[in-house]
PALUM-387197 format. One line per field, with one value per residue: residue in three letters; z, y negated, x of N, C-alpha, C in turn; residue number from 1. Coordinates in nm, 2 decimals, always signed. Layout:
# residues N
aa = [Ala;...]
n_pz = [Z;...]
n_py = [Y;...]
n_px = [X;...]
ca_pz = [Z;...]
ca_py = [Y;...]
ca_px = [X;...]
c_pz = [Z;...]
c_py = [Y;...]
c_px = [X;...]
i = [NUM;...]
//
This chain:
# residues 211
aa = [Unk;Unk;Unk;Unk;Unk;Unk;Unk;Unk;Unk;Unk;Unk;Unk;Unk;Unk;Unk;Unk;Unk;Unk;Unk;Unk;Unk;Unk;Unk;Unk;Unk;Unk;Unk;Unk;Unk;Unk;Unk;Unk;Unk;Unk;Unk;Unk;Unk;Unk;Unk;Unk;Unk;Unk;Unk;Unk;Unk;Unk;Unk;Unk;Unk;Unk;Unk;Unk;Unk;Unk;Unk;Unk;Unk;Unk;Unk;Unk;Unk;Unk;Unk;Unk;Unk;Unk;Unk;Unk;Unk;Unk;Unk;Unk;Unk;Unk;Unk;Unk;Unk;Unk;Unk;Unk;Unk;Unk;Unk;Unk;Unk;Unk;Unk;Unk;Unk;Unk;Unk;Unk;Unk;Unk;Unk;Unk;Unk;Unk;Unk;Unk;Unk;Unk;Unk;Unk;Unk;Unk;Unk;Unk;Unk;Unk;Unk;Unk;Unk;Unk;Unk;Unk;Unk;Unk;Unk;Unk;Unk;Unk;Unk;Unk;Unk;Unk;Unk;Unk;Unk;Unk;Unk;Unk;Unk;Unk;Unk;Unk;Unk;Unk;Unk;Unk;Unk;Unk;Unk;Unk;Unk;Unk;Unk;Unk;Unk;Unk;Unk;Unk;Unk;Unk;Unk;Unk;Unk;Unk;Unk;Unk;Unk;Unk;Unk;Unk;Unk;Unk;Unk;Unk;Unk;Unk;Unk;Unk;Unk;Unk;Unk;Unk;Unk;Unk;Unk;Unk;Unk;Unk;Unk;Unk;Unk;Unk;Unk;Unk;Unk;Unk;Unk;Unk;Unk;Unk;Unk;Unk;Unk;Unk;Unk;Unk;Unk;Unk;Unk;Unk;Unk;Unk;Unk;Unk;Unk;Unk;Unk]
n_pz = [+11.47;+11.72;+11.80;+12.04;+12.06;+12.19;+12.04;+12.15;+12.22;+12.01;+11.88;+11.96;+11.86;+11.54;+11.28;+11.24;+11.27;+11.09;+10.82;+10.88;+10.87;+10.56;+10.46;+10.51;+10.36;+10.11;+10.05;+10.14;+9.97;+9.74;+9.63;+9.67;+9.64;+9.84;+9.95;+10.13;+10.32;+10.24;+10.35;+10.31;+10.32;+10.26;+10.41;+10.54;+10.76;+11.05;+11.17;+11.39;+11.49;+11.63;+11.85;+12.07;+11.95;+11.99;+11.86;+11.69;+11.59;+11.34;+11.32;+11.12;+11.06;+10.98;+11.12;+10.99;+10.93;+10.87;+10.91;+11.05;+11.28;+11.39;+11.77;+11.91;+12.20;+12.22;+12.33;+12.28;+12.03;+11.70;+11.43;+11.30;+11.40;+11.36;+11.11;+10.95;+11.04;+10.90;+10.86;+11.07;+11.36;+11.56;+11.79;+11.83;+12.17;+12.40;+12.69;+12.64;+12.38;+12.11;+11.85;+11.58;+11.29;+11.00;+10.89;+10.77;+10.53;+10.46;+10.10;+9.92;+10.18;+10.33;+10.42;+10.68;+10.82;+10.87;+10.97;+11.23;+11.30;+11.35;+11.57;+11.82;+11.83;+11.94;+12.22;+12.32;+12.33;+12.54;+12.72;+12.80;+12.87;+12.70;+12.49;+12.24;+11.88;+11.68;+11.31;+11.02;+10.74;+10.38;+10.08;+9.97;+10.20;+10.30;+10.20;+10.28;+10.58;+10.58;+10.52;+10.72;+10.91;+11.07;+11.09;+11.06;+11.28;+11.06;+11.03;+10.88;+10.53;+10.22;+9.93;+9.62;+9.50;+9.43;+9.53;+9.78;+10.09;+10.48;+10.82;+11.07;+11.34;+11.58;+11.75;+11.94;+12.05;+12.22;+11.98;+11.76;+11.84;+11.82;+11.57;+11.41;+11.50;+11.42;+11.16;+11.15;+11.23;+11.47;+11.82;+12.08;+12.33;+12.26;+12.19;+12.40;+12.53;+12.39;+12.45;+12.69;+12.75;+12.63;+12.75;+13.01;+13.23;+13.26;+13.32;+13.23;+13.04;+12.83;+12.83;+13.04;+13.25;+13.10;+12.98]
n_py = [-9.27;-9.50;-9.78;-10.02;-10.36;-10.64;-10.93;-10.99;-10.74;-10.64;-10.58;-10.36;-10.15;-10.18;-10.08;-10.02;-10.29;-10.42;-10.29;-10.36;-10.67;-10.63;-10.51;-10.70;-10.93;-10.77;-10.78;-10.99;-11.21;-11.06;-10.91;-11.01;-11.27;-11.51;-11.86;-11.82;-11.75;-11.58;-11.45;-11.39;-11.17;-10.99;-11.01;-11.14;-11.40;-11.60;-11.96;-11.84;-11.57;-11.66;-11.69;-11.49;-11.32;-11.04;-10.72;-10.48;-10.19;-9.93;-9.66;-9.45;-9.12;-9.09;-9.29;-9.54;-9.85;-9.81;-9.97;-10.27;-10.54;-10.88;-11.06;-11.31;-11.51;-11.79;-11.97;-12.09;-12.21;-12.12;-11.99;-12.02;-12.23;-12.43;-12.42;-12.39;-12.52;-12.66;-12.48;-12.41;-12.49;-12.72;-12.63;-12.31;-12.18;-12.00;-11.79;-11.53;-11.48;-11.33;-11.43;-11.24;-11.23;-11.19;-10.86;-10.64;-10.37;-10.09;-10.04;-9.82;-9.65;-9.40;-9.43;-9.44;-9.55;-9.79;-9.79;-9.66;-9.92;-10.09;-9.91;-10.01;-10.23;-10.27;-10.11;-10.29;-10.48;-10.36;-10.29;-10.52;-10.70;-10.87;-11.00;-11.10;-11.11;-11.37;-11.42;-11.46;-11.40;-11.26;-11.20;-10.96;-10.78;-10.72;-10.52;-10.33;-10.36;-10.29;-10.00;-9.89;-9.92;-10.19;-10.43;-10.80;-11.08;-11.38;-11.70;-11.87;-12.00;-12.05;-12.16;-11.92;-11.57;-11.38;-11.56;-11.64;-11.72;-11.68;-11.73;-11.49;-11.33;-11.07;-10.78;-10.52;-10.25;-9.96;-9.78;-9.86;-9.82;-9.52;-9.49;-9.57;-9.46;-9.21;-9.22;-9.29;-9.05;-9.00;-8.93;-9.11;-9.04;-8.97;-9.22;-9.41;-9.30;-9.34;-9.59;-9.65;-9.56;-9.77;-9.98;-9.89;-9.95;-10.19;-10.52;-10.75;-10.99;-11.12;-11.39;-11.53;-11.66;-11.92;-11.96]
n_px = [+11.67;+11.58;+11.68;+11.74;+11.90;+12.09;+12.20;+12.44;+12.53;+12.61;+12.84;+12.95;+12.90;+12.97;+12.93;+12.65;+12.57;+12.72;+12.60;+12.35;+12.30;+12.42;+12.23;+12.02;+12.13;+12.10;+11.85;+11.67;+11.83;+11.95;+11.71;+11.47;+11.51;+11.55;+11.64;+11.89;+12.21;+12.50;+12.77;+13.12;+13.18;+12.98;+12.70;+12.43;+12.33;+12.15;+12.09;+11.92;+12.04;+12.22;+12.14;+12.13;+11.91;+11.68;+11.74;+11.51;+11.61;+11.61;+11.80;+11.99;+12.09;+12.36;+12.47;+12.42;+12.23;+11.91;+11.65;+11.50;+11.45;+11.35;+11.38;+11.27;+11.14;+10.92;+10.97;+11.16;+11.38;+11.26;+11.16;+10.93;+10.79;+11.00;+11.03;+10.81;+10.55;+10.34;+10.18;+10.03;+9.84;+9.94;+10.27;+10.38;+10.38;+10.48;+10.56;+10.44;+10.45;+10.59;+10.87;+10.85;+11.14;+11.25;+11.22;+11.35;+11.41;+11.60;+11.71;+11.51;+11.42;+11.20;+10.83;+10.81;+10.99;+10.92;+10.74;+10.79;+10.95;+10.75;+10.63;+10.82;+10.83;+10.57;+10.67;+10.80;+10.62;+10.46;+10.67;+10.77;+10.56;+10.44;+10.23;+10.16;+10.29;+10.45;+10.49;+10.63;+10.55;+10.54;+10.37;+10.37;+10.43;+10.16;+10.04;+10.22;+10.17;+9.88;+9.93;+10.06;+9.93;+9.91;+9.80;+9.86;+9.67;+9.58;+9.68;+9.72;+9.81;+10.01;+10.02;+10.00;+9.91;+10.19;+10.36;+10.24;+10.29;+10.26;+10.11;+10.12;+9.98;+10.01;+9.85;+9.90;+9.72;+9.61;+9.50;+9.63;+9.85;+9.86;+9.79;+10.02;+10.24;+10.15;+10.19;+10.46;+10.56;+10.67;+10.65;+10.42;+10.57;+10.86;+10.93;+10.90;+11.10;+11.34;+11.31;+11.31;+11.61;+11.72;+11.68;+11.72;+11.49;+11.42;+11.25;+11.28;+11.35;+11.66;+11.64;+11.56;+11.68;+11.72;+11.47]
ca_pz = [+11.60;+11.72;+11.89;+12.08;+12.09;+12.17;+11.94;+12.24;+12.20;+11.83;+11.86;+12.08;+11.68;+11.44;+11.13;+11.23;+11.25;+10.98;+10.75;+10.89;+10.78;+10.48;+10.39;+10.48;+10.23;+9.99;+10.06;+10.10;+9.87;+9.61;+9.59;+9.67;+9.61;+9.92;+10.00;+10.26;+10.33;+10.25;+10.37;+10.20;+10.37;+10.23;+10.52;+10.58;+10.89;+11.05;+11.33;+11.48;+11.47;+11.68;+11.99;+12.12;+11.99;+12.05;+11.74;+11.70;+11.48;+11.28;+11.32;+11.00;+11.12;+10.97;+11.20;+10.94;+10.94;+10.81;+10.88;+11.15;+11.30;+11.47;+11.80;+11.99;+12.23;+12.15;+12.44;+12.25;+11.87;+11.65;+11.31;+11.24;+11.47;+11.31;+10.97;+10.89;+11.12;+10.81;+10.83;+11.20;+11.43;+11.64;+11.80;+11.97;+12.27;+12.52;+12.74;+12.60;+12.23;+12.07;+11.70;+11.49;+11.17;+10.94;+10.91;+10.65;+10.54;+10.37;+9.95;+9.94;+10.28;+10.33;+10.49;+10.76;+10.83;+10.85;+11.07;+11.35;+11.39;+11.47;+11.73;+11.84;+11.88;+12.07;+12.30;+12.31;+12.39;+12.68;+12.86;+12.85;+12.91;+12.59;+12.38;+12.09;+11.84;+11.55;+11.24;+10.84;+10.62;+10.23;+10.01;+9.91;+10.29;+10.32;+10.14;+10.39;+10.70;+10.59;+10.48;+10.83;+11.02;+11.19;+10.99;+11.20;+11.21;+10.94;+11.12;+10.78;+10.43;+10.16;+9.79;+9.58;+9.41;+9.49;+9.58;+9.91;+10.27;+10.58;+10.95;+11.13;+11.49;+11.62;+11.90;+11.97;+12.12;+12.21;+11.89;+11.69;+11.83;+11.78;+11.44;+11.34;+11.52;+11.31;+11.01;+11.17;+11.26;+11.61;+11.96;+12.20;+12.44;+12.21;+12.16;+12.48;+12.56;+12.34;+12.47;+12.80;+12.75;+12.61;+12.83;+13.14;+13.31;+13.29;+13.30;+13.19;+12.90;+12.86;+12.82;+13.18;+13.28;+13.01;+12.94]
ca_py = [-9.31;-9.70;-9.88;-10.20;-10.46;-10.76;-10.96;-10.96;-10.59;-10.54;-10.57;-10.20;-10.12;-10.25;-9.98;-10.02;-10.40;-10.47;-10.23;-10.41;-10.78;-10.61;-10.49;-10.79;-11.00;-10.72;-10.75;-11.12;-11.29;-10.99;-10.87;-11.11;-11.45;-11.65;-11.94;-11.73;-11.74;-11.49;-11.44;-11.31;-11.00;-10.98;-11.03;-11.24;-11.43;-11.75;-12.03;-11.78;-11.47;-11.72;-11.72;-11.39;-11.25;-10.88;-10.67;-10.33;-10.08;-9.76;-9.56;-9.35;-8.98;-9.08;-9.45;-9.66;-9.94;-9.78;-10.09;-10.34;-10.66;-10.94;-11.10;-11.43;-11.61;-11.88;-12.05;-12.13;-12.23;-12.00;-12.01;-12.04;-12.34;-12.54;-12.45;-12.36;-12.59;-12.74;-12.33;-12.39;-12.62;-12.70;-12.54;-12.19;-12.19;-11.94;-11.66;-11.44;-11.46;-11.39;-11.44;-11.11;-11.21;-11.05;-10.75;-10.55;-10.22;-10.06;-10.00;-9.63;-9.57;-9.39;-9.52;-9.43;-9.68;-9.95;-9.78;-9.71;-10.10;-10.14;-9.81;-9.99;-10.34;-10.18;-10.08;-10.43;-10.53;-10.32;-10.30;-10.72;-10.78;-10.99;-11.00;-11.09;-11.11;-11.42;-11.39;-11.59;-11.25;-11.33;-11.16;-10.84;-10.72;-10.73;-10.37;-10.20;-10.34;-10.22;-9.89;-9.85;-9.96;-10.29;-10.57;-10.92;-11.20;-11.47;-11.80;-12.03;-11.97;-12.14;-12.06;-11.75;-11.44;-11.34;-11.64;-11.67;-11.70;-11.63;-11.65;-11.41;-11.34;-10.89;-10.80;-10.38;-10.18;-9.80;-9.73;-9.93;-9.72;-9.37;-9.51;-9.64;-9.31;-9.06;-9.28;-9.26;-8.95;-9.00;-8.93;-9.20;-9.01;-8.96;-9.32;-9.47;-9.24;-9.43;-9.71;-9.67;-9.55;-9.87;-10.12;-9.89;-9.96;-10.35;-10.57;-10.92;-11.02;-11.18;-11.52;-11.59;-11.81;-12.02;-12.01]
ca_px = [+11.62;+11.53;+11.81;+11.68;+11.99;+12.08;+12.28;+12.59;+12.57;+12.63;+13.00;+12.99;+12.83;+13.04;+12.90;+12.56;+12.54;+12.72;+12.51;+12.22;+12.35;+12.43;+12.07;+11.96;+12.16;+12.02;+11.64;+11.61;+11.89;+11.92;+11.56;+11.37;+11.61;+11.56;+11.74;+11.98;+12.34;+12.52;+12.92;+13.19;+13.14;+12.85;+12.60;+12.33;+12.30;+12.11;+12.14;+11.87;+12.11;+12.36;+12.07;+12.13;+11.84;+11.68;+11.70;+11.49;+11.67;+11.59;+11.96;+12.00;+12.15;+12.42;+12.48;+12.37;+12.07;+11.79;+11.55;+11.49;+11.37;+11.43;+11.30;+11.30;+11.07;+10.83;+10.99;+11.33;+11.39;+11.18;+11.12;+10.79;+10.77;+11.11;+11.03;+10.69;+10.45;+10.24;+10.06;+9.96;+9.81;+10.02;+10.37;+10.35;+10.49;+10.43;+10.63;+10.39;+10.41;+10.76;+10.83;+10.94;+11.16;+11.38;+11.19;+11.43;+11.39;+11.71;+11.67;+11.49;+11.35;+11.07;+10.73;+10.83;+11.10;+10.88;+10.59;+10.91;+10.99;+10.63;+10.58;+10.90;+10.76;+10.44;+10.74;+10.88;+10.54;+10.43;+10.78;+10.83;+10.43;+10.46;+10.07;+10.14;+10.39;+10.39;+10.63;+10.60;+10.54;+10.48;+10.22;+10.37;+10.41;+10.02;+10.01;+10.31;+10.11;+9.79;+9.95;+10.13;+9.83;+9.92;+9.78;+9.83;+9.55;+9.64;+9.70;+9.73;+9.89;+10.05;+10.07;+9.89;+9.98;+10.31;+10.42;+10.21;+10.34;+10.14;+10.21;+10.05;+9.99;+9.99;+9.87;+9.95;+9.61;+9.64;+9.47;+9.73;+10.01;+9.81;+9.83;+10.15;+10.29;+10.17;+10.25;+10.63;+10.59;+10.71;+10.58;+10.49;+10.66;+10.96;+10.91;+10.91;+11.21;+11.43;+11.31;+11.39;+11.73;+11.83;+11.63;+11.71;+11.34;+11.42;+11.09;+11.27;+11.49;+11.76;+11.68;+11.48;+11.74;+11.68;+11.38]
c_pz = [+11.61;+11.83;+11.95;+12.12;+12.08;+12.07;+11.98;+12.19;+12.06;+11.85;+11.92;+11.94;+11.57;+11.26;+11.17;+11.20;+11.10;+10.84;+10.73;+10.80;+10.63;+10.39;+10.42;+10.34;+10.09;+9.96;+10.05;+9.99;+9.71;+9.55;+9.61;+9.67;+9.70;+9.95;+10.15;+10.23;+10.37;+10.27;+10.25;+10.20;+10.31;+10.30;+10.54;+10.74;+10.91;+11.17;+11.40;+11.56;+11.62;+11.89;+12.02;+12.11;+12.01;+11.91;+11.77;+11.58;+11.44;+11.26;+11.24;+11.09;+11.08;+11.04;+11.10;+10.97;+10.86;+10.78;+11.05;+11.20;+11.41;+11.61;+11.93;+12.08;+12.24;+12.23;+12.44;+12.11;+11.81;+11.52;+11.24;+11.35;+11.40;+11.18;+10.87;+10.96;+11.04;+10.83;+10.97;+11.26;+11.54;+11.69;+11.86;+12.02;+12.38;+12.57;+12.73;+12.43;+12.17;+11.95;+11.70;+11.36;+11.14;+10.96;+10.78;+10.65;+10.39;+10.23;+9.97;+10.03;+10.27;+10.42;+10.64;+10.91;+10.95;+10.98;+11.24;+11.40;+11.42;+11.57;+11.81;+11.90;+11.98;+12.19;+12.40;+12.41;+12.52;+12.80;+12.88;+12.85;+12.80;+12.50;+12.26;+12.01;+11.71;+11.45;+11.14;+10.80;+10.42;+10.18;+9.98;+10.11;+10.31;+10.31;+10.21;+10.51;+10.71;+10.59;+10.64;+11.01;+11.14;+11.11;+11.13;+11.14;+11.17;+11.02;+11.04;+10.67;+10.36;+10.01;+9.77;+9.51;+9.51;+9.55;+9.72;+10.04;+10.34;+10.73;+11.04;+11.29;+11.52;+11.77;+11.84;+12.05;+12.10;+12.10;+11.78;+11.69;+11.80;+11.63;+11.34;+11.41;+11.45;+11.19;+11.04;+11.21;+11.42;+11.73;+12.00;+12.29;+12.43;+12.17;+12.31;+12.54;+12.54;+12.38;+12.61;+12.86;+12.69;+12.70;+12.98;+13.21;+13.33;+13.22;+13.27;+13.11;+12.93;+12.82;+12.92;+13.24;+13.24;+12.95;+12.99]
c_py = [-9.46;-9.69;-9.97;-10.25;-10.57;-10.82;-10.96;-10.85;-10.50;-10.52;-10.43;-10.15;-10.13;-10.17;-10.05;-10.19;-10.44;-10.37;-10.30;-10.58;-10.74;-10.59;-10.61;-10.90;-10.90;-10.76;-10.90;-11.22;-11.17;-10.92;-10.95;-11.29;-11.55;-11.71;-11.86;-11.77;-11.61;-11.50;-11.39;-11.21;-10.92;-10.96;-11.15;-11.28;-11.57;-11.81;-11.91;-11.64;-11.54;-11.74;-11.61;-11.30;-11.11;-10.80;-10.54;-10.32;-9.96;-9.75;-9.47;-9.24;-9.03;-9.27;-9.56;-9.70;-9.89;-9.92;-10.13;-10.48;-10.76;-11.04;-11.22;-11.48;-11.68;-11.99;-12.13;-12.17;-12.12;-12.03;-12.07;-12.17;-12.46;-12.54;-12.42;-12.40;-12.59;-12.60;-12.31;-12.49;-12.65;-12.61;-12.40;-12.18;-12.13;-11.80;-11.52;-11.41;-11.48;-11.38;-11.32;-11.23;-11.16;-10.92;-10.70;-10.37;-10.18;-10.00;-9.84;-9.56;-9.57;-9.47;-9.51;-9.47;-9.76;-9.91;-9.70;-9.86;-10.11;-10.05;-9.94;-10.12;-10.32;-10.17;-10.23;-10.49;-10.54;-10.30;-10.43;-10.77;-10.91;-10.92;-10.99;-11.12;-11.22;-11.43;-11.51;-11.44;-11.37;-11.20;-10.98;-10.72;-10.74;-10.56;-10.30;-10.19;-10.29;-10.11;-9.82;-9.86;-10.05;-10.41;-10.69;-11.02;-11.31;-11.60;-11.88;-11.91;-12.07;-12.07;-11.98;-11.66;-11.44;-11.41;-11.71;-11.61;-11.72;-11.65;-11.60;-11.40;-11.12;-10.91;-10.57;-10.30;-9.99;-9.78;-9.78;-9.83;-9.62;-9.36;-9.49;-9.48;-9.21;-9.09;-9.27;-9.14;-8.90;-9.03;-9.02;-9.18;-9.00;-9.15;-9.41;-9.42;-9.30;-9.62;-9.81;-9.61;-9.63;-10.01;-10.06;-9.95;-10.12;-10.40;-10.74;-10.90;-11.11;-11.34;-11.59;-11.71;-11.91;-12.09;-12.09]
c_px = [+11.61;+11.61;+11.71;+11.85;+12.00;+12.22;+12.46;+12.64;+12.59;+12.76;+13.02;+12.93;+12.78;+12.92;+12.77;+12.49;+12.60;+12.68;+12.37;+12.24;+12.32;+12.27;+12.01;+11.98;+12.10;+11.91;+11.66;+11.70;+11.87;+11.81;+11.45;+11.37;+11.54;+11.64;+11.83;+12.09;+12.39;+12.69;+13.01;+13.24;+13.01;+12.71;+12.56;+12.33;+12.25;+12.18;+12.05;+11.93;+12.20;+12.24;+12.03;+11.97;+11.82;+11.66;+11.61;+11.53;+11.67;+11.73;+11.96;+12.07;+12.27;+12.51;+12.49;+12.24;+11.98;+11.64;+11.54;+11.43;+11.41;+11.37;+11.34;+11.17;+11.04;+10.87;+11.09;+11.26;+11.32;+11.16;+11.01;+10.72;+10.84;+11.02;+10.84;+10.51;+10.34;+10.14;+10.00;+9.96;+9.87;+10.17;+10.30;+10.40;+10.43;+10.55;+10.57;+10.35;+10.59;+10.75;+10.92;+11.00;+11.24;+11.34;+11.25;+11.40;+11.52;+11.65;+11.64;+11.48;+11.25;+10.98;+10.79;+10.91;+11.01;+10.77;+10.70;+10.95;+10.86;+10.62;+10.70;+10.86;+10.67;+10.51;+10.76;+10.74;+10.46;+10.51;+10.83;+10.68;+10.44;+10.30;+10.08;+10.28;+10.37;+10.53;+10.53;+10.64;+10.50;+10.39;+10.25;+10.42;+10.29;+10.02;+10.13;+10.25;+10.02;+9.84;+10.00;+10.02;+9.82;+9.95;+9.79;+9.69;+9.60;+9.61;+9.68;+9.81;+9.91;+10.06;+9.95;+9.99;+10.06;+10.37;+10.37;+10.25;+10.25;+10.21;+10.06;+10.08;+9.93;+9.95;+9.86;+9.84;+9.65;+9.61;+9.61;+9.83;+9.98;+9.85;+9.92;+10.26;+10.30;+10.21;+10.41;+10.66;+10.70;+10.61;+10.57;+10.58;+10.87;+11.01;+10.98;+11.03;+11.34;+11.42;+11.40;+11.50;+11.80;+11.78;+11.64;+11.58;+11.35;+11.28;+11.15;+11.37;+11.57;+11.81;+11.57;+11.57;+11.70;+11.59;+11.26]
i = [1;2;3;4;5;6;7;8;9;10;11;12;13;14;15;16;17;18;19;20;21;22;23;24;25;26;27;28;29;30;31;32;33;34;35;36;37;38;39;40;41;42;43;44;45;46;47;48;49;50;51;52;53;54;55;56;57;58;59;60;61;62;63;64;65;66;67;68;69;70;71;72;73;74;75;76;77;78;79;80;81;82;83;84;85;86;87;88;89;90;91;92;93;94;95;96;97;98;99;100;101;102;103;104;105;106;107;108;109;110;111;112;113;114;115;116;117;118;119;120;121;122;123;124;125;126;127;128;129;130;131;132;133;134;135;136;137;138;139;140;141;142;143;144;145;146;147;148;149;150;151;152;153;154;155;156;157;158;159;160;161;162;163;164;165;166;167;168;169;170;171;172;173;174;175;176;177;178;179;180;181;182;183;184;185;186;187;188;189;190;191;192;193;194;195;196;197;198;199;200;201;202;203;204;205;206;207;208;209;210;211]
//
């Protein structure tokens, strides 16, 4: 099932978050060796982790992290603003574009995984009136987005082959979600269900104060 949490609310689930950390220090320091920190718990975490963001999460049946993602507004610190400017003109900075990163998907899940954090995002998108979504993907997520049916439009890159990064910008159209649904094999209706049993029918996030 897809959780939506904020980073406050992991501590109410301890298994599931720290499963999630955990597959992350898998995926990006032991499979794909990026500069990350990793504990001596073995979990990955950043300064961005530490600014309450909003995670979406696939819930294994059995309350582990299946796969997930991570999400901030363009309005605060963001990644692809601090660290990865030189691939775009300028900052993005808007209350309608929030960055995705840390898209992980646990060692040996199916497609399926991956085409849930997007229906899931779609959600994110149409219950916070938020357009678009901009993340830093590298080259070999090109062939899961096509495959899941929610390619973003390429903003700048760096590099080739395997070694190229990208930041992208989504935006989520009815057809999109028709899409990425049947590829997850989940209803909208079953979809938006879970959505709005963890965002209770709320229309603002939880960094309006601040932002």
């Amino acid at each position: 099932m897809l959780r939506y949490l904020y980073a406050d609310q992991l501590q109410g689930h301890p298994h599931l978050a720290k499963t999630m950390f955990r597959d992350r220090a898998d995926q990006f320091k032991t499979r794909l060796n990026w500069a990350v920190q990793v504990d001596d718990q073995g979990e990955e975490r950043d300064c961005y982790d530490a600014l309450n963001p909003l995670y979406v999460i696939w819930q294994e049946a059995d309350g582990s992290h299946g796969g997930s993602m991570r999400l901030l507004p363009t309005t605060g610190p963001v990644m692809v603003n601090d660290h990865f400017g030189q691939l775009i003109q300028g900052p993005i900075v808007s209350p309608l574009i929030w960055e995705c990163t840390r898209f992980c998907l646990k060692r040996g899940v199916g497609p399926h995984v991956a085409a849930a954090l997007m229906l899931g995002g779609g959600e994110i998108m149409q219950g916070f009136g938020v357009k678009h979504f901009v993340g830093v993907f590298d080259a070999r997520m090109v062939r899961i987005y096509r495959m899941i049916g929610s390619s973003p439009e390429v903003l700048g890159s760096e590099g080739e082959g395997r070694a190229q990064i990208s930041v992208g910008l989504w935006h989520f159209s009815s057809e999109a979600q028709a899409q990425v649904s049947a590829r997850a094999g989940i209803t909208p209706e079953q979809s938006r269900f879970w959505f709005n049993a963890a965002m209770g029918g709320l229309r603002y996030h939880r960094w309006s104060k601040s932002a």
